[in-house]
Every structure is written in C-alpha cells, then in structure tokens.
N, C-alpha and C positions, 0 to 999 in steps of 0.2 A: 543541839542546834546543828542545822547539816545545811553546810553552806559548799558552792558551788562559785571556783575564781578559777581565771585565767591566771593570777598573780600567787605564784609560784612563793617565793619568800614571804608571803603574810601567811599561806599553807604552813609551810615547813616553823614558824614562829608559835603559828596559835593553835593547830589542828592537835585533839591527840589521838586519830587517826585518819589516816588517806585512803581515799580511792582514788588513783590515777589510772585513765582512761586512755592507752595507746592503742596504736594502729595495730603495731606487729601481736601486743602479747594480750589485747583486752585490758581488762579490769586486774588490776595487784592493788590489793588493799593490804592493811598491817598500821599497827604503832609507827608513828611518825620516824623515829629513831631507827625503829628494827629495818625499814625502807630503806634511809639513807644509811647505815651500819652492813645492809648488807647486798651494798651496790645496785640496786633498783631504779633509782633516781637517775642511770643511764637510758633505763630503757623508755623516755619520753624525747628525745632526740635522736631514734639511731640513725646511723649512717650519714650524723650530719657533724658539723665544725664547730657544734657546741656542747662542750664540758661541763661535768658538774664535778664544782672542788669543794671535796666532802669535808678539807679543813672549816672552810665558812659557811658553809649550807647554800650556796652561790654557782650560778652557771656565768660561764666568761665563752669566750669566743676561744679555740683554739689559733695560736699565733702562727704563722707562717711567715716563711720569708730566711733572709740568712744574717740578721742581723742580732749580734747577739751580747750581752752585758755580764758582768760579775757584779754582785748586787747583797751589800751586809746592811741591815738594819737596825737600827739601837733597841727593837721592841716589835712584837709583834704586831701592833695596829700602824706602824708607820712600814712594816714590810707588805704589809696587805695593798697598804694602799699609793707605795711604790711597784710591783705588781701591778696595779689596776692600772694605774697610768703607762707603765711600761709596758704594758703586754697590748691596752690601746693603741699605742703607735707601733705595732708589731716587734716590739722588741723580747726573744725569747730570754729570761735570767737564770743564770746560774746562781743560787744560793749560796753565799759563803758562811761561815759559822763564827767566823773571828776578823778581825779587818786585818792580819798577817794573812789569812790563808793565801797561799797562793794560787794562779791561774791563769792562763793562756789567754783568756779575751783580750780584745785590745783598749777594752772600754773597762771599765771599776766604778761605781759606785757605793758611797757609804754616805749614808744617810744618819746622819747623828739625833735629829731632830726635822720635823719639819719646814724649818727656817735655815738649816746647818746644810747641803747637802754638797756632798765634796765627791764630784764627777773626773777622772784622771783619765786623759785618752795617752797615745804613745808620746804623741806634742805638746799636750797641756796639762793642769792639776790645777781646776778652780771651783770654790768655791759659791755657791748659788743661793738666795735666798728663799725660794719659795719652787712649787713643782710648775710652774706657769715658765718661768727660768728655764728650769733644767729640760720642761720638753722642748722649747724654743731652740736652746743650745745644742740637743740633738740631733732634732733635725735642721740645724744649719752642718752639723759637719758629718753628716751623712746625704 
C-alpha cells in the first residue's frame, strides 16, 4: 500500500518505509527506523524552530525565552508529558534523575503522579492537583 499524508506520526507508526520529500535535499527514502536512528527526520524542517525528539518519534516547537525549571518525574510517560506542557508555556527543563539532585533554578518541580505535583519556587513549596493547577500557578508568578 503506498499512501501519501501530511500527518507525520501516523507515518513514523505505520510505514515500514518513507519517502520524505524536502526542499533542501529531495527524496530520502529508507526503513522507517534507519530514517529516524540516523538523524534524517531533521532534514523536513531545516532552518526552522522545529525539532524532532527522536526519544518519542515527535516534533515540539523549540522553547525560547529565559525562563527556566528543574523538573524529576516518577516515570517516563508522566516526564513526557510534563515536557509537553512545560516546554508549551515556554518553559526550558532541566532533567534531574533523583528528587536530591541538586540545582540552581529557582523553580523544582517533582511530579510524583499526575494528581501529586509539588512545584517549590524560592517563596513557596505547594502542592498541585492536576497540570491545569500547575500551569495557572506558573504563570501567575512569572
């Protein structure tokens, strides 16, 4: 079957091979894998402020701006999509690997759970229910 989408992640899910069609380089075809394994999947945006993060098969927006977080996750699916939110309100993260690690931001979060999320700025250390919370609460003290 040779199918033809604009929709990039039902490609990179179902295809088991690509032809991606850019401006700069033509036609790169290959194994879906081999593409993204060995950095390819850059050259359908170049020179622009969107990324492909070859952890999830996924383009985001490059974040800009100076505003910036330390950020632990109980698990990978709830770091992802801390990330997604974070990085939506321009917030760049620093990944910690333990909730000791130390770090200079003035902001921490750790996200225990998606209901759990304990946000610590220089003045406060509270607790948030849900990610609709925690962006509210960000951007009030920013």
């Amino acid at each position: 079957i040779l199918l033809s989408t604009h929709d990039i992640d039902q490609a990179l899910v179902l295809a088991d091979k690509l032809w991606l069609l850019t401006k700069g380089q033509g036609i790169i075809c290959g194994t879906t894998e081999d593409i993204i394994l060995q950095h390819k999947m850059e050259n359908l945006f170049p020179n622009s402020n969107i990324k492909f993060d070859y952890d999830h098969g996924v383009y985001y927006p490059t974040v800009h701006g100076d505003k910036k977080l330390a950020l632990y996750a109980s698990d990978k699916t709830l770091l992802h999509w801390c990330l997604n939110a974070l990085n939506r309100i321009g917030y760049s993260c620093k990944i910690l690997q333990s909730t000791d690690e130390q770090c200079n931001h003035k902001i921490k979060l750790v996200a225990d759970s998606p209901n759990k999320l304990h946000l610590q700025t220089q003045k406060h250390s509270l607790t948030l229910n849900n990610f609709e919370e925690l962006l509210t609460t960000l951007f009030l003290i920013n």
